[in-house]
C-alpha positions in Angstrom: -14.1 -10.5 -5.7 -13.4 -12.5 -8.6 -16.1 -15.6 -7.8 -19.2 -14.7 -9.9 -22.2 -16.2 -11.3 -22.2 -16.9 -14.9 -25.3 -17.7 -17.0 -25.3 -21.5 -17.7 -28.9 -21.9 -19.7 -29.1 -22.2 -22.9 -26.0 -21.7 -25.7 -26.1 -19.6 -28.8 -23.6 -19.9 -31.6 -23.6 -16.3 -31.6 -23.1 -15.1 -28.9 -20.7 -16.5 -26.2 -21.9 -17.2 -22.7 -24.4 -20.1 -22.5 -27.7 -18.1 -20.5 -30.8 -17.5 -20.1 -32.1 -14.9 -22.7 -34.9 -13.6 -21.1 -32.3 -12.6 -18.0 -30.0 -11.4 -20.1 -31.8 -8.9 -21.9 -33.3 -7.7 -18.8 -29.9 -7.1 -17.3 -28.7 -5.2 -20.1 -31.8 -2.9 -19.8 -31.2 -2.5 -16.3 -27.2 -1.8 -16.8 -28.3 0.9 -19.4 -30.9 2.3 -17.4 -28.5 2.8 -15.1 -26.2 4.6 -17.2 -29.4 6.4 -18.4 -29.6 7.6 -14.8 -26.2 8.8 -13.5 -25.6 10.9 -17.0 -26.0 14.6 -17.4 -29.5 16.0 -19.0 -27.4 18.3 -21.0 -24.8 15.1 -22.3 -27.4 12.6 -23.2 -25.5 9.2 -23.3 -28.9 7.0 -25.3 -26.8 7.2 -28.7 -23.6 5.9 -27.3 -25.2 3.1 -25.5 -24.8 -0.5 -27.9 -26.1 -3.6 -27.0 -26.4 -6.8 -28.5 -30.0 -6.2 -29.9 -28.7 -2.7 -31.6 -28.2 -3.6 -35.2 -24.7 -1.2 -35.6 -23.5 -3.2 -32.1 -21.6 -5.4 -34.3 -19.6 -2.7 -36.3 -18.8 -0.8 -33.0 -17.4 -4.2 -31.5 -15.1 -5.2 -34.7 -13.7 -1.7 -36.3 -11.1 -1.6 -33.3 -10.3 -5.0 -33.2 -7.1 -5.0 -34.5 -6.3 -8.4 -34.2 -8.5 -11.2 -36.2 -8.0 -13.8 -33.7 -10.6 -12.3 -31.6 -12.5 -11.3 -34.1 -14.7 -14.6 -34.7 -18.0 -16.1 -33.8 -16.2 -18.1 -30.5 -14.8 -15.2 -29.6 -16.9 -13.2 -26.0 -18.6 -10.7 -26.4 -19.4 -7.8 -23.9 -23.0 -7.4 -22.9 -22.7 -3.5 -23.7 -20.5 -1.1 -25.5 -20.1 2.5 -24.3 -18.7 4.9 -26.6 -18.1 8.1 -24.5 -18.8 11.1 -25.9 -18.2 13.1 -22.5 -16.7 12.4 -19.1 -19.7 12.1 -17.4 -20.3 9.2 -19.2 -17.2 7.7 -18.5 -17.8 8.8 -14.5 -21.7 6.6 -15.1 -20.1 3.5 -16.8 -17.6 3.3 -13.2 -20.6 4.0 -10.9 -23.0 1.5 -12.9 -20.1 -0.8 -13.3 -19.9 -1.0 -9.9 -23.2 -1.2 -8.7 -23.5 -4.5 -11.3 -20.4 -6.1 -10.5 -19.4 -6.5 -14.3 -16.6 -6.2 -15.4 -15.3 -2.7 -17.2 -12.6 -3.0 -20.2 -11.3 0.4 -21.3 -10.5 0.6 -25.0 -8.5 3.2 -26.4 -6.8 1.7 -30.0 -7.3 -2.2 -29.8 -4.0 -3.2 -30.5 -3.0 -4.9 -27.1 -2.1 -8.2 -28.7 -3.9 -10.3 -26.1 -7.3 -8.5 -26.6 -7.2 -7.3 -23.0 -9.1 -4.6 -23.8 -12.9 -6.4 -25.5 -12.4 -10.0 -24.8 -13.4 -11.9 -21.4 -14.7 -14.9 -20.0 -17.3 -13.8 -17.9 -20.1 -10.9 -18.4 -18.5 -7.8 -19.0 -18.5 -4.4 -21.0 -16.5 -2.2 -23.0 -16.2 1.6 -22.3 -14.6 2.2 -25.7 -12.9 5.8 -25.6 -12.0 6.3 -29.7 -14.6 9.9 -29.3 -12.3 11.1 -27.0 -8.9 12.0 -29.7 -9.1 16.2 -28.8 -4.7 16.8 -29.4 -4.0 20.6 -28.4 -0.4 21.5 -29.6 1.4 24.3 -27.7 4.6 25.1 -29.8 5.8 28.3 -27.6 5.6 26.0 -24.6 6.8 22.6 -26.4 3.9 20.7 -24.9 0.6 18.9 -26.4 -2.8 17.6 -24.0 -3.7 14.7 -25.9 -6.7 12.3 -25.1 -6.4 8.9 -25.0 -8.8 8.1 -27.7 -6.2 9.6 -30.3 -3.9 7.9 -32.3 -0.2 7.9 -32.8 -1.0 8.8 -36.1 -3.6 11.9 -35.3 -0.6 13.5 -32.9 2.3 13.0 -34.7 0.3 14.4 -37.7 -1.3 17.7 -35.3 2.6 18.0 -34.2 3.9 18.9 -38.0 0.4 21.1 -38.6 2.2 23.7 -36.0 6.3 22.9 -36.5 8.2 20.8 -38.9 11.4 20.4 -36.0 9.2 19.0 -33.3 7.9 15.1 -32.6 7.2 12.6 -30.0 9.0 9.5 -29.6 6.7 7.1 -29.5 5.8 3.9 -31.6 6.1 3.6 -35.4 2.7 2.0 -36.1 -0.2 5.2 -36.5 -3.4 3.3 -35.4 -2.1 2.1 -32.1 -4.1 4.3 -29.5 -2.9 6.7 -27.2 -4.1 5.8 -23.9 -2.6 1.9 -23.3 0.6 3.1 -25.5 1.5 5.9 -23.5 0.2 4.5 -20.0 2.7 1.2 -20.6 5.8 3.1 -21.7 5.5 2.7 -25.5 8.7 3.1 -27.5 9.8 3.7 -30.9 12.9 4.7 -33.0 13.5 7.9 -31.0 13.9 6.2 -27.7 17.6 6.4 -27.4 17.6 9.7 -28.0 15.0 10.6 -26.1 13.6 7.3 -24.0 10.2 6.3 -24.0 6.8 8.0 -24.0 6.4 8.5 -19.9 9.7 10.0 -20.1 8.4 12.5 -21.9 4.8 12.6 -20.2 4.4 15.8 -17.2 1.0 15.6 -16.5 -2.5 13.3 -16.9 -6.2 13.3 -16.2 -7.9 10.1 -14.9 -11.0 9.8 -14.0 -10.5 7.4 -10.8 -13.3 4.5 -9.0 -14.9 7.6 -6.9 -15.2 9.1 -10.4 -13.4 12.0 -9.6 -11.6 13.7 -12.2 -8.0 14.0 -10.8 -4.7 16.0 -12.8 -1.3 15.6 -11.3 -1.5 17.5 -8.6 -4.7 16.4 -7.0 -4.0 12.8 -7.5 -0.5 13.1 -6.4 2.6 11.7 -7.0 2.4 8.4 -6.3 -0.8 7.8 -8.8 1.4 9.9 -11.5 3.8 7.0 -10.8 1.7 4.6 -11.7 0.1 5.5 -14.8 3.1 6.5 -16.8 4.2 3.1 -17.1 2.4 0.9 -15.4 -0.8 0.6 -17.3 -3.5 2.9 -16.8 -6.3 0.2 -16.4 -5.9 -1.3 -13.5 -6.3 2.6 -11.5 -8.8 4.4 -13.5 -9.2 5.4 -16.2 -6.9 8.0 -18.3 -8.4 10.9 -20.1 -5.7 13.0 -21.3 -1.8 13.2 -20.9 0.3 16.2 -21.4 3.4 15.3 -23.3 7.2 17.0 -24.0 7.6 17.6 -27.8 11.2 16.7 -28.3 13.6 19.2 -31.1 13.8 16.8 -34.3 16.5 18.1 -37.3 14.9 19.2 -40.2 16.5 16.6 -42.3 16.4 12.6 -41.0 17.9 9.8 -42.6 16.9 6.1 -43.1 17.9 2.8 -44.4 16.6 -0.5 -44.9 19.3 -3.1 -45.8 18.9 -7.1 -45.7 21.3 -9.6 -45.7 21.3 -13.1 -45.8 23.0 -16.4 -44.7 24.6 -16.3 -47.6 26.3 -13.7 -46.8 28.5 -14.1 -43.6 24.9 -13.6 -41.5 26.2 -14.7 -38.2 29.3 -12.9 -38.0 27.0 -9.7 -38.9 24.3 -10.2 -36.1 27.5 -10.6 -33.5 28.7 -7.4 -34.8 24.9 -5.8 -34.7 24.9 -7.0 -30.6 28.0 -5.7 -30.0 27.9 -2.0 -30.9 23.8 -1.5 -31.6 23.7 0.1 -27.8 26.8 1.9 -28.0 26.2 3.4 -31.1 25.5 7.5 -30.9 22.6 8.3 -29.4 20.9 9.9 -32.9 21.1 6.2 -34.4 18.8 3.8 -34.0 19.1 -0.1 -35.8 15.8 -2.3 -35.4 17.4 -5.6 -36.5 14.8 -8.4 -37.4 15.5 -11.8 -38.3 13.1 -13.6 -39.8 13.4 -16.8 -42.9 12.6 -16.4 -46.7 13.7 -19.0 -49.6 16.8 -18.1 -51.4 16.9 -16.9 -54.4 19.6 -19.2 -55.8 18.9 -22.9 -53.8 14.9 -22.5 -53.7 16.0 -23.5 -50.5 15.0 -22.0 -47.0 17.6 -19.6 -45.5 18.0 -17.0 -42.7 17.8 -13.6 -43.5 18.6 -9.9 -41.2 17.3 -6.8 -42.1 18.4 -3.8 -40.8 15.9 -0.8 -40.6 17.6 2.5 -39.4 16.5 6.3 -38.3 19.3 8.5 -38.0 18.6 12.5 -36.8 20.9 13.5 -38.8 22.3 14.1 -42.6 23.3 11.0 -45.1 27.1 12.2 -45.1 27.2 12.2 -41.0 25.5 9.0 -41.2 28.2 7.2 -43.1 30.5 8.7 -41.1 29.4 6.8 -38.2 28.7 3.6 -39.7 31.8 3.5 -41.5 33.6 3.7 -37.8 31.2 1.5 -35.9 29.6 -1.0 -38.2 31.9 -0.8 -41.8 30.6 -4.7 -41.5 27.0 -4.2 -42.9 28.8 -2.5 -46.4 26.0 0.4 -46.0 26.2 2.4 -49.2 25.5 6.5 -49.6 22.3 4.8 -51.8 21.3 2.9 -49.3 20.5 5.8 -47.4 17.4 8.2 -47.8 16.9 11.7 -46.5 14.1 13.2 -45.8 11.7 15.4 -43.1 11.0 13.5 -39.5 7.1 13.3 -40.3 8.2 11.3 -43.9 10.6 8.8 -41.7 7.3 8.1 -39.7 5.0 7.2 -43.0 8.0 5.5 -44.5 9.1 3.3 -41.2 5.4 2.3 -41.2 5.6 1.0 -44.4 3.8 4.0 -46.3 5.5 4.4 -50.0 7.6 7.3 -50.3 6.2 10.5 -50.8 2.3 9.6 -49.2 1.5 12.8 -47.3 1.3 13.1 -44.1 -2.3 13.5 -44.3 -1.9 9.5 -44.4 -1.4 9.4 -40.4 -4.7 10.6 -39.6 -6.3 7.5 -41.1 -7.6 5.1 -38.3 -7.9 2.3 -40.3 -4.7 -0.2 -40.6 -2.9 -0.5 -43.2 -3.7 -4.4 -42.7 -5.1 -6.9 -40.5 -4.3 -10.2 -39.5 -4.2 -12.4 -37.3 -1.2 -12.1 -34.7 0.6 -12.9 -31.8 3.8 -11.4 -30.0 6.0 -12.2 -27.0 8.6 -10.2 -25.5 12.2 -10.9 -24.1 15.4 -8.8 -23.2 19.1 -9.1 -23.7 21.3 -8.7 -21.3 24.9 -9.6 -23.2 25.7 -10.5 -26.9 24.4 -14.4 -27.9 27.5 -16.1 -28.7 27.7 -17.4 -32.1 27.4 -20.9 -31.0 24.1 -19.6 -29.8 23.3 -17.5 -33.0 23.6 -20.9 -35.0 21.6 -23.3 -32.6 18.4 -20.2 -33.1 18.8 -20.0 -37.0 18.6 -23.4 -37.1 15.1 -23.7 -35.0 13.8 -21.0 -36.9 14.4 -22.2 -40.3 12.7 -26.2 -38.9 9.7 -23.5 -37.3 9.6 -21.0 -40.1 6.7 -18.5 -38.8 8.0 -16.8 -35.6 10.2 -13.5 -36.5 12.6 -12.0 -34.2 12.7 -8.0 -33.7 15.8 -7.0 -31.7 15.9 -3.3 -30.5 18.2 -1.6 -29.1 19.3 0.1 -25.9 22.3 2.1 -24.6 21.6 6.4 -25.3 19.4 8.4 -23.1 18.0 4.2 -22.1 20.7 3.7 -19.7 20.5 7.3 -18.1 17.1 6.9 -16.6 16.8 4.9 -13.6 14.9 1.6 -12.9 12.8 3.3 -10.2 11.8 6.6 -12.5 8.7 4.8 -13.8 6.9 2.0 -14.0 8.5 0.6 -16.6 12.1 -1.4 -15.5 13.8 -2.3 -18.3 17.2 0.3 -18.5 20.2 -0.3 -17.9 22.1 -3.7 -18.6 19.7 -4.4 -21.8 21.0 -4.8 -24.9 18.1 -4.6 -26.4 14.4 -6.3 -26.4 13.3 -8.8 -28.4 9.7 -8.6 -30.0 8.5 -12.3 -31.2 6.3 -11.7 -34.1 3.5 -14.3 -35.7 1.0 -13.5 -38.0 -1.2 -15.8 -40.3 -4.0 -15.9 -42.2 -6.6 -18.7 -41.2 -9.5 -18.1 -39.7 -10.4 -20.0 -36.8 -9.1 -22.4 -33.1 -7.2 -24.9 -35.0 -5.3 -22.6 -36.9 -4.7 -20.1 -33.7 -3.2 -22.9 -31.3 -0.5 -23.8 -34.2 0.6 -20.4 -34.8 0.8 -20.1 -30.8 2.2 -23.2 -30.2 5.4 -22.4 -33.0 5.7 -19.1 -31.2 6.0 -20.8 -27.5 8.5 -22.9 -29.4 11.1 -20.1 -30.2 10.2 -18.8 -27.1 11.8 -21.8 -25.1 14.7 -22.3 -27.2 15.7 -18.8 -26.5 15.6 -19.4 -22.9 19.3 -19.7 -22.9 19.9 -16.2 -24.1 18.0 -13.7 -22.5 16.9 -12.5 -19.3 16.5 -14.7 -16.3 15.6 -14.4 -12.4 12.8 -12.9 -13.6 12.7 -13.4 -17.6 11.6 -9.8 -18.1 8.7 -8.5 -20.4 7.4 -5.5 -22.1 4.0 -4.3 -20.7 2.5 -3.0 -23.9 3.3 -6.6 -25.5 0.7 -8.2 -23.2 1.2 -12.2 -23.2 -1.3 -14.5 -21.2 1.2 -17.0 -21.3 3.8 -15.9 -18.2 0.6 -15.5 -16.4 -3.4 -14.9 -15.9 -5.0 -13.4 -12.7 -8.5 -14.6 -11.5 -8.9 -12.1 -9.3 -10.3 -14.0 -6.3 -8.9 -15.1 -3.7 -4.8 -15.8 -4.9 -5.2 -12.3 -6.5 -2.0 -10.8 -5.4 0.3 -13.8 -5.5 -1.3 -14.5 -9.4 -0.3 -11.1 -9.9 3.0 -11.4 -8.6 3.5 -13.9 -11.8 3.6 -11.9 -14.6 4.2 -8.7 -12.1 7.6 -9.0 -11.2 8.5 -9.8 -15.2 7.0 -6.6 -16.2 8.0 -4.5 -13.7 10.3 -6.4 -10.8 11.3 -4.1 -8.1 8.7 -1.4 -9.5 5.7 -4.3 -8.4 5.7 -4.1 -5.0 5.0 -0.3 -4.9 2.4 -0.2 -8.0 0.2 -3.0 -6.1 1.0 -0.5 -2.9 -0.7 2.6 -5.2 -3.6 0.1 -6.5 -4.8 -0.9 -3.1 -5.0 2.6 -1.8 -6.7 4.1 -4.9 -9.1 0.9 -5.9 -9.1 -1.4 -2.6 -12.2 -3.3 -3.7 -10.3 -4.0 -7.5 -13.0 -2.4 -9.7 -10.5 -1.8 -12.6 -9.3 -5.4 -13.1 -8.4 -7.8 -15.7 -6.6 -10.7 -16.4 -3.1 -8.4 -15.9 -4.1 -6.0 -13.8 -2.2 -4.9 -10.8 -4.1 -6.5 -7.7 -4.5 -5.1 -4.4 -3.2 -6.3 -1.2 -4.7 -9.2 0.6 -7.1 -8.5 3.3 -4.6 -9.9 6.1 -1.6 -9.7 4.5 1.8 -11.1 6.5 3.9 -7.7 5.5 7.6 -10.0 4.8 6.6 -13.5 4.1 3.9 -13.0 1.6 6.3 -10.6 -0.7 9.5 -12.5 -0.3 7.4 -15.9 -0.9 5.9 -14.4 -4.5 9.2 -13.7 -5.6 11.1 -16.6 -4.5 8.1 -18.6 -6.9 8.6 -16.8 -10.0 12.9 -16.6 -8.9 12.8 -20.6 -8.6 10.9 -21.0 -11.3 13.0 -19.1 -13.7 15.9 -20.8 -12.6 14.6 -23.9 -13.3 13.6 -22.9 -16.8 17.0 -21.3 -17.5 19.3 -25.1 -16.2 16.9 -26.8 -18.6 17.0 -24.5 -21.6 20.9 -23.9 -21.3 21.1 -28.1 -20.7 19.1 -28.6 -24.0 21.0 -25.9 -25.8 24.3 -27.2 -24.7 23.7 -30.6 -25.9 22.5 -29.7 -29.4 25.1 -26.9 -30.6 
């Protein structure tokens, strides 16, 4: 798999792949014939079918593109979009996917920053599951079912309908879609309180390549695994998961505090990397660093800002801060109380007082065009350090840097629980964050290229042997799989950065529940090869990315070292 036949004919300007027409539009009659024929009588799928030639195809495509930068005329397009209305037209879109050898991308939200989920290079189609949002809430048992099609938004809001002391920790922004948040471990400000998403997940329904419709028990353990943290694309795909509402205090605070380097800013971010994981378990301080103009010079400066949610009262809150962090000078005004489903609306940016009928809104607040990268922190940058980055990101300007913290219920969990890695000995993650406005390649590769920037000066600093990275922040960048032949040593690239020790036994689950790699894309986890030399071929992958990491790190550290 992975070798295929693209059509090389003729080239339209809009509409990606250079091919003959007349082919074309025969195949996509016979792909939706086929669909036609392996749906139920009783759950006609003709209405959710969209191809190129449907006039509202267009719409469908771009109102869950959440990023602009795939949303231009250069940008692929899939030969069909399916927008399930019932599982048995999910179970026809994998048995007609299969028996056409294109290429299925699940959607579920349309925020993975890398457009994994309606961009490829080669003929493929969308099974786009936004229909699918039922959220049952249980508040005797503490529990929700919620499909993936729903937002963040739609359960945190179906959460307070039936209990104001009960949420979900999961992440701040309410159009993000349930079904690639949860399935990669999504976070949010809860997290060391109450970890992530799959740590708070107890049961799931995928639909797998047989198109069986599997719950915990029937797929078993293993499968469980890997869906709750290792990305429910590449084994099926995920209907529903039954979450853990978590106890919430009836009265939250927040803050939001900047300071600049005007103000003693390194000395400050030191401080913030020292205690921000050791802090108690009901704070949580997302510290971004990003570079405005001063408001006495005119001239470019660096500037932290501080955004808080503490489960608790103000009074408490100062209480704590005054004892770990008196350095950040937080005032009782500073600080603002209010219920947990306000906090949510107001860390998303929402003014205060917008109710909470604002979360069930699918539409962002904005769109742009973006990119993010992801890193970790394993000790406090030295100051030396913190100086040498402020510099490179006043001379870049664009890239901001989103540190988050660890320590709390983070560094309980083990590595091996999920999927997901990335516990104890981090400080905290790193989110690289670039957004801009201008449409088009040009603009694209300059706004990429300033990121990549940052991203190798901060080499030095973070993670290394593997350089680790967050799942849900998908980056082409440490690594693409073909899915051919080299499938499983391509994977092991980006594999053992997103998940290292986890890797080995998620490609183990993907080879016995999808040998023939069905659910594939240019991240997936791949199966094993075909004759596979059990020792060398493992050992060999990691030794790759290992040396290669290494190598990275001497050169980084060299150049750091001779320019602070």
């Amino acid at each position: 798999m992975g070798e295929r036949l693209v059509y090389k004919a003729q080239c339209y300007d809009d509409f990606p792949y250079c091919f003959d027409p007349l082919a074309a539009l025969a195949t996509d009659e016979t792909f939706a014939q086929c669909l036609i024929t392996h749906s139920l009588p009783s759950q006609p799928i003709s209405s959710s079918i969209y191809t190129p030639n449907n006039a509202s195809f267009s719409s469908v495509l771009q109102t869950y593109i959440r990023n602009l930068r795939f949303n231009e005329s250069t940008t692929p397009k899939p030969i069909l979009i399916l927008t399930a209305l019932h599982v048995s037209h999910i179970q026809a879109a994998i048995i007609c996917g299969q028996q056409h050898d294109f290429v299925m991308k699940t959607r579920s939200g349309g925020h993975d920053y890398d457009g994994l989920s309606y961009v490829y290079d080669e003929p493929f189609f969308i099974l786009d599951l936004f229909n699918l949002r039922s959220i049952q809430v249980d508040i005797d048992e503490e529990t929700a079912w919620v499909q993936a099609g729903a937002t963040l938004g739609e359960v945190y809001y179906r959460i307070y309908e039936k209990s104001k002391i009960h949420g979900f920790p999961a992440g701040v922004c309410p159009t993000v879609g349930v079904g690639g948040h949860f399935s990669g471990a999504g976070y949010g400000n809860m997290m060391r309180k109450y970890g992530l998403t799959v740590d708070n997940i107890i049961d799931a329904e995928i639909i797998d390549v047989h198109g069986r419709v599997l719950n915990r028990t029937t797929m078993g353990e293993d499968l469980f695994w890997a869906i709750t943290g290792g990305g429910g694309v590449s084994f099926g795909v995920v209907l529903s998961y039954k979450i853990i509402l978590v106890r919430v205090p009836s009265t939250v605070t927040v803050f939001r505090v900047a300071r600049t380097s005007e103000q003693n800013l390194v000395d400050l971010v030191y401080k913030w990397q020292e205690i921000a994981d050791k802090l108690d378990e009901d704070i949580f301080i997302r510290m971004t660093l990003d570079v405005i103009n001063s408001t006495q010079t005119a001239e470019k400066i660096n500037r932290a800002t501080f955004n808080t949610l503490f489960l608790g009262d103000a009074n408490r809150l100062m209480k704590l801060m005054n004892e770990s962090f008196p350095e950040l000078g937080l005032q009782r005004s500073d600080c603002k109380e209010m219920s947990w489903v306000d906090s949510v609306l107001w860390y998303a940016g929402f003014p205060v007082r917008t109710p909470p009928t604002a979360l069930l809104s699918r539409v962002p607040q904005w769109l742009t065009h973006l990119t993010r990268k992801s890193d970790y922190v394993k000790k406090p940058i030295p100051k030396s350090g913190l100086e040498f980055i402020f510099k490179k990101m006043i001379e870049l300007v664009s890239p901001t840097l989103a540190f988050n913290p660890y320590g709390g219920k983070m560094a309980k969990i083990e590595a091996s629980a999920r999927p997901f890695p990335h516990r104890a000995g981090n400080l905290a993650k790193i989110q690289y964050a670039t957004n801009w406005a201008e449409d088009g390649v040009e603009a694209a590769d300059r706004y990429l290229n300033l990121t990549r920037q940052l991203f190798h000066y901060m080499t030095p600093f973070v993670s290394k042997n593997p350089r680790q990275a967050f799942l849900n922040y998908r980056d082409l960048d440490i690594g693409v799989n073909r899915n051919g032949k080299n499938s499983y040593i391509e994977g092991g690239v980006y594999g053992v950065k997103y998940f290292k020790g986890n890797y080995e036994r998620l490609v183990k689950v993907k080879t016995s529940v999808d040998p023939q790699n069905f659910f594939r894309n240019e991240q997936s986890i791949p199966v094993y090869p075909y004759i596979r030399q059990q020792n060398k071929t493992s050992v060999s992958v990691w030794d790759r990315i290992m040396g290669v990491d290494s190598m990275l790190g001497r050169s980084s550290e060299l150049c750091y070292n001779l320019k602070v």
